[in-house]
N, C-alpha and C positions, 0 to 999 in steps of 0.2 A: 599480607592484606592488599597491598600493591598490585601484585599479580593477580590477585585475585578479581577486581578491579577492573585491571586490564582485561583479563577474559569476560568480564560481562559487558564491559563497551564494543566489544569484537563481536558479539553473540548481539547487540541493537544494533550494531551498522554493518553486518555483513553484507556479502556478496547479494542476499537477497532486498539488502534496504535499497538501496538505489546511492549508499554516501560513500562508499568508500570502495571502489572500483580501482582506484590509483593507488590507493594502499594494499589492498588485497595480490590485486597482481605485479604492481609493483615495475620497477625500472627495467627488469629483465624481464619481463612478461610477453614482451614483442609486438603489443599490442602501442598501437599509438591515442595520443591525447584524444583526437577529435573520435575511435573509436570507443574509449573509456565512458567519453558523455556521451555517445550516443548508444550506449547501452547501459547508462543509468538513467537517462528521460527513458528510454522502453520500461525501464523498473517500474519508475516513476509514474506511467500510464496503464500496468497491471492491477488487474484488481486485488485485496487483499485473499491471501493463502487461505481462511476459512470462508472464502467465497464460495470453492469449490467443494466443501462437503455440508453445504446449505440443502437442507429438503428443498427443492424446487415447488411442494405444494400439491392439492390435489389437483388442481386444474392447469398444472402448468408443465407438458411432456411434448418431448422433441416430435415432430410431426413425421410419420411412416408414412411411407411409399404406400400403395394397394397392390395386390399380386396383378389387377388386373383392373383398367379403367383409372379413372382421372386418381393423380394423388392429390392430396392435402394442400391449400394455397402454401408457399414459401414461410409468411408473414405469421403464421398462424402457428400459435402454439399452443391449442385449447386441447382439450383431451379427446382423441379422436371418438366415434360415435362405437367404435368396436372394441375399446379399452374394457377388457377384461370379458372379452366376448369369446376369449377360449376356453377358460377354467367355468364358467356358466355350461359352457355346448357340454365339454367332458365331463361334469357332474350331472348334467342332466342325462346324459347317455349313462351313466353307471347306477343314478337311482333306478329308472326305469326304463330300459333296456332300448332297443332302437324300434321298434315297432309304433308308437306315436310320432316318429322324428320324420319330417320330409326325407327325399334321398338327397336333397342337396344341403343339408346338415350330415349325414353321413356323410357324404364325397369332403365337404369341410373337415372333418375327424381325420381324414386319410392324411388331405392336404396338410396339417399342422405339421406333420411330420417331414415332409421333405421343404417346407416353406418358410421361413420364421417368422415374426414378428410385424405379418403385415395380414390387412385384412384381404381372405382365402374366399366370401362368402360372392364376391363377383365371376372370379375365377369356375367356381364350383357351378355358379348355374349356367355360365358359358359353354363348357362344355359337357353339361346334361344337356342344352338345347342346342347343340352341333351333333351330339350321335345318341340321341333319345331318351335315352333313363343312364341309371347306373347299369346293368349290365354290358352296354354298347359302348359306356366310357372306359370300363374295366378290359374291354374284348378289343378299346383300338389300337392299331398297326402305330410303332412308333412313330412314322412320318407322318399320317393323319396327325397324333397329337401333338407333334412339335411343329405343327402349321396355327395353334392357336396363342394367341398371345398369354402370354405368364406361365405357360409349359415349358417347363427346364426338365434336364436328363434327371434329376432328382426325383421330380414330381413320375413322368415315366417310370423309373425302377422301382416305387411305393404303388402304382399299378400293376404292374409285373409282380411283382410280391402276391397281392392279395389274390389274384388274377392264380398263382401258383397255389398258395394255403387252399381255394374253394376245392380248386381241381381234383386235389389231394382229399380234399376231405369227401366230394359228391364221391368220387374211386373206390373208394375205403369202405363206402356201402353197399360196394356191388359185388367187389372181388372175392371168389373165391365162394360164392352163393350161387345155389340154384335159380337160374335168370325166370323163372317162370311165377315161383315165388315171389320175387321182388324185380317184375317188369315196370313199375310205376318206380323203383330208386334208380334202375338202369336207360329209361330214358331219361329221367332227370337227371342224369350223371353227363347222357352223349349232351342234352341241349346247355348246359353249362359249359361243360368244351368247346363245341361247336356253332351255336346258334347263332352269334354274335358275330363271327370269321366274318372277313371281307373278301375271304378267297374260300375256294373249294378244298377240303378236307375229306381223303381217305381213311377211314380205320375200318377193323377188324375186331370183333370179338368173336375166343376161342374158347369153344368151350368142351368137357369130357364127358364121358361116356352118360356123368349123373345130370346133367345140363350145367353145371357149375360152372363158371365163370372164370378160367384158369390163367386168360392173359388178353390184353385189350394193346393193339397195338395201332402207331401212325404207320400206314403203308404209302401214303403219296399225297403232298400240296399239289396245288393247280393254283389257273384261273380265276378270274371271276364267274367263269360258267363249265369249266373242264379241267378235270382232275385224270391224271394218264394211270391206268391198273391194269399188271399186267396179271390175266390168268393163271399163268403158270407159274409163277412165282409166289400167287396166293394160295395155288393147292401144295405148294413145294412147301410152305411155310408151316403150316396146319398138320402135314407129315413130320416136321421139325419137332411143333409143339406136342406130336401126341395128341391132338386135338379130331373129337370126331364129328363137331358142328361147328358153323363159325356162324358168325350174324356181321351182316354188311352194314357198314354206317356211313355216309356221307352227308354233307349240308349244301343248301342253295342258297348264295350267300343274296337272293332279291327276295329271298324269303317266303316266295313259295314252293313248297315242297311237291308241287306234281312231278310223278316220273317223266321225265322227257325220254323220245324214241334211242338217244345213246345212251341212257342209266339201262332201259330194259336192254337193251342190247346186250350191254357191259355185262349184268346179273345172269342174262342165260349165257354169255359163254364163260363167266366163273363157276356158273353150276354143271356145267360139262366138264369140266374140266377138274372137279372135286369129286364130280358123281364116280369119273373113270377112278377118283383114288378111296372110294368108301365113307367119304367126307359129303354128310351133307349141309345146303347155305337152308340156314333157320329161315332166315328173313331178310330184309333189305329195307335200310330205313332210313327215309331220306327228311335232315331235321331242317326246317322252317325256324322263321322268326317268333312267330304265336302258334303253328301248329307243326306236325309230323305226319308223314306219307310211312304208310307199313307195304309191300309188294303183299305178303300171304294176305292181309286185312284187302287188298285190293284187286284179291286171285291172282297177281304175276307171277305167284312162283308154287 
């Protein structure tokens, strides 16, 4: 019973009471006196052990940063105005789909993912009002977006993601289809790739003997106004693929689509230059921001 005793006065005045620091560690401990009290007053001024798994309450949460614009006073520990402003956005996106949601609640939805715990809804309309809508956020060059405040390599590779999934999916509806049939999914496939570039983009669609759509490829970056294509190397390609039409596609990244005197240039000596191999160029289309330029729709070819 003794012993017993003794283990329950050892278990109230442990090493966590603040009384028995000289007993516990003891003579050999190597600690000295004036360190012993001065780590039983620190005991002494903690607050009790079930302090910390106390509900803090509903209005009482540590105050979050903003991804972007003023954070939260220091002092201030009321429940921010955005507490529980993500599980609202994603149930409202899933009862009813995104078609009533502004785009800068979608840009939010993207943002949740590469951001934590802080409000997104500053961030998001910042940079739909830096490059226009969602498309032109989706379509920026990493250095554009890592020039605006609360854009981390995070937030970048969750646009490159989405920015890859359209790609993929607008592709999926053209490939391998007679382009004549589905010219309203095949420009909408180039202006999704393209429209939005801050530089010039070359491609090529190849197509077979039935017009079928058999390969869509990048042949050359540029500029922001010149894209280098060499001839011979696009009717060299077109012999590669087996291909007996191609359809030319480039973009103007100020976003109007008229031919300039080097696009026609460009397009008559790729058509000589396919003509001598049995291959001929469909068309030539050059994609805008809100519209597209056809050469055949404009007699140049």
């Amino acid at each position: 019973m003794a012993r017993d005793s003794r283990r329950d006065s050892d278990r109230e005045s442990g090493p966590g009471s603040g009384r028995n620091y000289g007993r516990d560690f003891g003579q050999g401990s190597g600690f000295s006196e004036e360190a012993l009290r001065g780590l039983a007053d620190f005991d002494r001024r903690l607050p009790p052990a079930e302090a910390y798994a106390r509900d803090p309450g509903p209005e009482r949460v540590a105050p979050e940063p903003a991804a972007h614009g003023p954070s939260p006073r220091p002092e201030g520990y009321a429940r921010p105005h955005y507490w529980g402003h993500r599980e609202r956005l994603r149930q409202r996106f899933l009862a009813g789909g995104h078609a009533a949601m502004p785009e800068y609640e979608l840009l939010e939805l993207l943002l949740f993912n590469a951001i934590g715990r802080v409000d997104v809804k500053p961030l998001a309309k910042t940079l739909l009002s830096t490059f226009g809508d969602l498309n032109g956020v989706i379509a920026a060059s990493e250095a554009r977006l890592m020039r605006v405040d609360g854009v981390t390599p995070k937030v970048y590779l969750q646009l490159r993601l989405i920015e890859a999934v359209s790609h993929r999916m607008a592709k999926a509806k053209v490939m391998r289809r007679e382009v004549i049939g589905s010219w309203d999914a095949l420009m909408s496939y180039c202006k999704t790739v393209m429209a939005y570039r801050d530089t010039e983009q070359f491609r090529i669609l190849f197509l077979d003997t039935k017009n079928t759509l058999i390969a869509d490829e990048e042949q050359a970056k540029g500029t922001v106004n010149h894209v280098p294509v060499y001839p011979r190397e696009v009717a060299k390609r077109a012999l590669e693929l087996g291909a007996t039409a191609i359809i030319l596609v480039h973009n103007h990244p100020s976003g109007d689509p008229t031919p300039s005197q080097p696009d026609i240039d460009m397009t008559e000596a790729i058509d000589a230059a396919c003509h001598a191999i049995g291959v001929e160029v469909f068309d030539h289309i050059i994609i805008g921001k809100e519209r597209d330029a056809s050469f055949r729709s404009l007699g140049l070819i």
